[in-house]
BABA-828818 format. One line per field, with one value per atom (N, C-alpha, C, O): x, y, z; residue number from 1; residue in three letters. Coordinates in nm, 4 decimals. Example, Ala and Ser with C-alpha at 12.3 -4.5 7.8 and 13.67 -1.06 7.14 Angstrom:
REM residues 2
c1: (1.3190|1.2300|1.3200|1.4236|1.2850|1.3670|1.2900|1.3409)
c2: (-0.5690|-0.4500|-0.3300|-0.3319|-0.2250|-0.1060|0.0030|0.1138)
c3: (0.7800|0.7800|0.7800|0.8465|0.7080|0.7140|0.7870|0.8039)
nr: (1|1|1|1|2|2|2|2)
rest: (Ala|Ala|Ala|Ala|Ser|Ser|Ser|Ser)
REM end
This chain:
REM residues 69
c1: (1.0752|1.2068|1.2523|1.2520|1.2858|1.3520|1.5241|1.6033|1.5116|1.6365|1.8088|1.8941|1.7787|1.8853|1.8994|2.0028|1.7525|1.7914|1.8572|1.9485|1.7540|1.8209|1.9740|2.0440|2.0216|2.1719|2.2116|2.2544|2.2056|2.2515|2.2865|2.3895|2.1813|2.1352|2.2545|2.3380|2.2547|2.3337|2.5029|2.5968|2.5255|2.6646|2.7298|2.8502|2.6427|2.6362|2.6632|2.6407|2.7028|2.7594|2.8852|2.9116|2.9645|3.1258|3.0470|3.0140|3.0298|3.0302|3.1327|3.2556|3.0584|3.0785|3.0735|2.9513|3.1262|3.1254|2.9500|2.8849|2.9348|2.8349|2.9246|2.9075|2.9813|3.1009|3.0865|2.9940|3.2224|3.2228|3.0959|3.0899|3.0215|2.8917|2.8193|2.7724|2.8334|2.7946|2.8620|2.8009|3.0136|3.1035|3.0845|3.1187|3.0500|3.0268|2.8513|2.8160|2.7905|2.6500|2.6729|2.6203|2.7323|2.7472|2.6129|2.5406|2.6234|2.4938|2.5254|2.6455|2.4724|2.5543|2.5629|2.4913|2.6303|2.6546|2.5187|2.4781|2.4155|2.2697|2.2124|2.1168|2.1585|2.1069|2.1570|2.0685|2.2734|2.3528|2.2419|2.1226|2.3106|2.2463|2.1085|2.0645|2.0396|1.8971|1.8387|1.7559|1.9228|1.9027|1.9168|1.8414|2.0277|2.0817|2.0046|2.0035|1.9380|1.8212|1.7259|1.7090|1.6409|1.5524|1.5451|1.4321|1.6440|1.7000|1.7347|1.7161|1.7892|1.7640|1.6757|1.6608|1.5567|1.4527|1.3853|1.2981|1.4169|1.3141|1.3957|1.3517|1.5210|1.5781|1.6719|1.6971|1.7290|1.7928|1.9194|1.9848|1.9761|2.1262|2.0834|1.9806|2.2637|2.3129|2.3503|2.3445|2.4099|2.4573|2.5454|2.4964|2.6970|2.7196|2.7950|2.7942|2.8508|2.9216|3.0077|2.9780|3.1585|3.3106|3.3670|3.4573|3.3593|3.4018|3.2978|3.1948|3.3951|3.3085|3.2683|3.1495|3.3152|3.2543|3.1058|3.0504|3.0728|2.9253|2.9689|3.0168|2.9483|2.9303|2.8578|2.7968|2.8324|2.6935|2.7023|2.8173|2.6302|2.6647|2.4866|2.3775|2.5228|2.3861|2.3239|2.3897|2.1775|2.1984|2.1401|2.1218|2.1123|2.0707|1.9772|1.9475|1.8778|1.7493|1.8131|1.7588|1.9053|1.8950|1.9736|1.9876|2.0723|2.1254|1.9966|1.9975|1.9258|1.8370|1.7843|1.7938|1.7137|1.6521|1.7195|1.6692|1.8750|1.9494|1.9950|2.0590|1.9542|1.9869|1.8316|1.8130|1.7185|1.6234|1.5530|1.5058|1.5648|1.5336|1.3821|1.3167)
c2: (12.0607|12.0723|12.2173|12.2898|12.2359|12.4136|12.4170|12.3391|12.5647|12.5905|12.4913|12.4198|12.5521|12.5065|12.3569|12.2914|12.3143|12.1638|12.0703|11.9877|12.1296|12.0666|12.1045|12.0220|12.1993|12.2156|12.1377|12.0494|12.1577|12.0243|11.8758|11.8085|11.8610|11.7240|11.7213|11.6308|11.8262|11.8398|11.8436|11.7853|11.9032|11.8975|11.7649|11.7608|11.6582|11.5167|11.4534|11.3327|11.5114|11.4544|11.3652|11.2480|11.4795|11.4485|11.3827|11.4693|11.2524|11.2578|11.3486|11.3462|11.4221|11.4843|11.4844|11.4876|11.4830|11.4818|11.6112|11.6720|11.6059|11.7188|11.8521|11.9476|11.8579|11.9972|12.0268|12.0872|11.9614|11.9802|12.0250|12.1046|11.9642|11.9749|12.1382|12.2158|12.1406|12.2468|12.3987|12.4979|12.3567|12.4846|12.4603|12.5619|12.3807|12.3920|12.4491|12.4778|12.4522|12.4943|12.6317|12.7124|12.6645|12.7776|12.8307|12.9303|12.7279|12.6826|12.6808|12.7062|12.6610|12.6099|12.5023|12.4436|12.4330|12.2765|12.2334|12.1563|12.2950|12.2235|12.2543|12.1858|12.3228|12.3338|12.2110|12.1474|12.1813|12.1222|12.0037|11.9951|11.9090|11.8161|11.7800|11.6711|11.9003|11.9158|11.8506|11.7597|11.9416|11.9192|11.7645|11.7033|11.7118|11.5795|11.4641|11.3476|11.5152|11.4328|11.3716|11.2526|11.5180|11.4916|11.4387|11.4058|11.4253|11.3994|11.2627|11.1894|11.2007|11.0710|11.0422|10.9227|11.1044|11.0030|10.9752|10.8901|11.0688|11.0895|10.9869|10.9967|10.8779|10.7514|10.8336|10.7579|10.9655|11.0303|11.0408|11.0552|11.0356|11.0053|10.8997|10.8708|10.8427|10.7663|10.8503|10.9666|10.8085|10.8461|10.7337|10.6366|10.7746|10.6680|10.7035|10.8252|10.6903|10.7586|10.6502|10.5340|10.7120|10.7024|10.7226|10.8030|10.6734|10.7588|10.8268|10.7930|10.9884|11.1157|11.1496|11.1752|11.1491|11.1877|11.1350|11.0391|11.1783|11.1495|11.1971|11.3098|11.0739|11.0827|11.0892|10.9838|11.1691|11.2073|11.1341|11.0908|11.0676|11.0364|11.0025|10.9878|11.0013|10.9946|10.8273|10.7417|10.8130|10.6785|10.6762|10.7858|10.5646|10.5665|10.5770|10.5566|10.6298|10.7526|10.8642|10.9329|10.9241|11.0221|11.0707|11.1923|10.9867|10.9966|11.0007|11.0897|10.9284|10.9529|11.0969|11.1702|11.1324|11.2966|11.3875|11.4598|11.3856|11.4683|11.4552|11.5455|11.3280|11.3373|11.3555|11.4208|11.3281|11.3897|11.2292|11.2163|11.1387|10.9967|10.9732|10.8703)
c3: (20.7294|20.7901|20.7739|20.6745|20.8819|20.8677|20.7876|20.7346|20.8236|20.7082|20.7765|20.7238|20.9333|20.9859|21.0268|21.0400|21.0458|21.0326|20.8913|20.8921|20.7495|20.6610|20.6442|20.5855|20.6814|20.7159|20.7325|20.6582|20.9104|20.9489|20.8867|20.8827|20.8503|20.7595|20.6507|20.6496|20.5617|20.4092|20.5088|20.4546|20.6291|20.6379|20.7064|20.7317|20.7343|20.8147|20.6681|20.6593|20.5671|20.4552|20.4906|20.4638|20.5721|20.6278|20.8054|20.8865|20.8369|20.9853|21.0879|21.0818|21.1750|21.2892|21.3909|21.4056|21.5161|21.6368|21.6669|21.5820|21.7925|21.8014|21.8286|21.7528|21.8917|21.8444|21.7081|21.6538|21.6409|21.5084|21.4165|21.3227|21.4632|21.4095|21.4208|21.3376|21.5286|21.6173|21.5099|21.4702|21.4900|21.4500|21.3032|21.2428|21.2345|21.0932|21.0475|20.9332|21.1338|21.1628|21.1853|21.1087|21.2641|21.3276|21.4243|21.4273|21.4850|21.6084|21.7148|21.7251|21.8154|21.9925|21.9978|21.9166|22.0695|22.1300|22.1299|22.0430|22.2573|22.2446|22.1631|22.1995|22.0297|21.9433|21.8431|21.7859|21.8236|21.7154|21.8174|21.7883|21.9501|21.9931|21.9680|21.9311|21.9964|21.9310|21.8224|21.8167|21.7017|21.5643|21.5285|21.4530|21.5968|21.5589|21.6266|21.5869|21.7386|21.8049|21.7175|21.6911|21.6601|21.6202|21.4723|21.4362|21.3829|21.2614|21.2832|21.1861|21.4060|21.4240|21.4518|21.4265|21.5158|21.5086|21.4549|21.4721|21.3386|21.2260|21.1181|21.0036|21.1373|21.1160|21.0013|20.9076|20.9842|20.8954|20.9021|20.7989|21.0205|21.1230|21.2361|21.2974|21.2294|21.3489|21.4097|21.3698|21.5479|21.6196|21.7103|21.7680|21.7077|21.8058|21.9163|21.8977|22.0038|22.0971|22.0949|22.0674|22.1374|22.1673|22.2495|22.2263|22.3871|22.4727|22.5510|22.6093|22.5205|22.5875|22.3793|22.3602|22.3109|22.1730|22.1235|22.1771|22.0605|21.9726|21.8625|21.8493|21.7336|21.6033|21.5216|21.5032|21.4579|21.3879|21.3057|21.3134|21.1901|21.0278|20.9577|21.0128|20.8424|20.7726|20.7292|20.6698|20.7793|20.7626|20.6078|20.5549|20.5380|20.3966|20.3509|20.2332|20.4838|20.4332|20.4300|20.3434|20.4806|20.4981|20.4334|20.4463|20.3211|20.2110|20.0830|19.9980|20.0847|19.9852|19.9759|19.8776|20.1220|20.1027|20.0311|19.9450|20.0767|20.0474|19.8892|19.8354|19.8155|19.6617|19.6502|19.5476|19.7069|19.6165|19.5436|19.4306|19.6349|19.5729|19.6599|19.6433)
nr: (1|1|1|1|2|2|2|2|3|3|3|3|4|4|4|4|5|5|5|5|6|6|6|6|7|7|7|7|8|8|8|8|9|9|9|9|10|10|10|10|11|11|11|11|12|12|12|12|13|13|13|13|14|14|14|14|15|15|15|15|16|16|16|16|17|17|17|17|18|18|18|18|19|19|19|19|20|20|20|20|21|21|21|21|22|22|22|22|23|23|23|23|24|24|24|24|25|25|25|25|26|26|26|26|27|27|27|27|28|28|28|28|29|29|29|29|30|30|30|30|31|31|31|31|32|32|32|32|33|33|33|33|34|34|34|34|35|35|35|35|36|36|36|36|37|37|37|37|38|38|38|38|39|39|39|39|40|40|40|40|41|41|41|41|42|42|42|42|43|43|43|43|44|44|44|44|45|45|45|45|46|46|46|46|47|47|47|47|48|48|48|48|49|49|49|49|50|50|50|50|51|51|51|51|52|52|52|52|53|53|53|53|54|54|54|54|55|55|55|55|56|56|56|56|57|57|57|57|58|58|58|58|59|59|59|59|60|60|60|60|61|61|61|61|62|62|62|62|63|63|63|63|64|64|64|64|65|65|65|65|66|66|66|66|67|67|67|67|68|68|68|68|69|69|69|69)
rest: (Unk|Unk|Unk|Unk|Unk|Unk|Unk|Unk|Unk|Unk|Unk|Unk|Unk|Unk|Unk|Unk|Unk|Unk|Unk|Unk|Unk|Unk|Unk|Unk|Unk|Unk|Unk|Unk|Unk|Unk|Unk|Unk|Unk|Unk|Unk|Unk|Unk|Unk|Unk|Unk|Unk|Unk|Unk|Unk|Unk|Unk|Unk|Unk|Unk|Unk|Unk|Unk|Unk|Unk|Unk|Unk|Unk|Unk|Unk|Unk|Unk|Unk|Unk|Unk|Unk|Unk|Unk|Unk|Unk|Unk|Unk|Unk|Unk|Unk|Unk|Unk|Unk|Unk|Unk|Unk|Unk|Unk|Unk|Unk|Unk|Unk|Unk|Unk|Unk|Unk|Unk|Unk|Unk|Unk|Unk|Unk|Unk|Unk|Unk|Unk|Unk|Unk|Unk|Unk|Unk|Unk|Unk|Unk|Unk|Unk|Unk|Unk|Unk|Unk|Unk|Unk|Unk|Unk|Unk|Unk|Unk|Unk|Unk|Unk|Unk|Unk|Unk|Unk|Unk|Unk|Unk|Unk|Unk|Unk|Unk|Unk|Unk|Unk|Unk|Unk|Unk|Unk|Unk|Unk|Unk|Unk|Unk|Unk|Unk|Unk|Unk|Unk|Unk|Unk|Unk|Unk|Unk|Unk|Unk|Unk|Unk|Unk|Unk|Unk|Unk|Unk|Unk|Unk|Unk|Unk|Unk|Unk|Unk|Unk|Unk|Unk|Unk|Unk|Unk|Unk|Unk|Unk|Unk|Unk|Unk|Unk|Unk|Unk|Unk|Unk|Unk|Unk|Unk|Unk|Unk|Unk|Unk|Unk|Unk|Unk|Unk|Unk|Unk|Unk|Unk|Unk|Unk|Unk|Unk|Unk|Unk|Unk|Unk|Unk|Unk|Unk|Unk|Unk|Unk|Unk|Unk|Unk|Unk|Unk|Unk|Unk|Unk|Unk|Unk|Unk|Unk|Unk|Unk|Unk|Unk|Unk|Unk|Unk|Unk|Unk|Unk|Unk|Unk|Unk|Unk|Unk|Unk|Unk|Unk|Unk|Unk|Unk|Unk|Unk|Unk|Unk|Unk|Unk|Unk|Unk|Unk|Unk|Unk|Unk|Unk|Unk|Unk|Unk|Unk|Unk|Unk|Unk|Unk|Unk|Unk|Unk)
REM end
């Protein structure tokens, strides 16, 4: 996993919209989308959509990586 994905990953602590996401990364909109793609498929984030929003959050693998279990 690269630097900016485990980012990603460690700041999906707080769920995020992909914006939000995006500006706490300090990434672009499609990069952030990107990142959050592939971090779900790798079963590490949900994702749910609201609307026009998308919510990022960590599922309970992807809480484990991040303590190191």
């Amino acid at each position: 996993m690269g630097r900016t994905r485990a980012q990603v990953l460690a700041l999906l602590r707080s769920p995020a919209t992909t914006t939000a996401l995006a500006e706490r990364a300090g990434v672009s909109l499609a990069a952030a989308s990107q990142h959050a793609g592939v971090l779900r498929g790798a079963g590490l984030v949900d994702t749910v959509r609201t609307g026009s929003a998308v919510l990022h959050s960590l599922t309970p693998l992807g809480w484990s990586l991040l303590a190191g279990v």
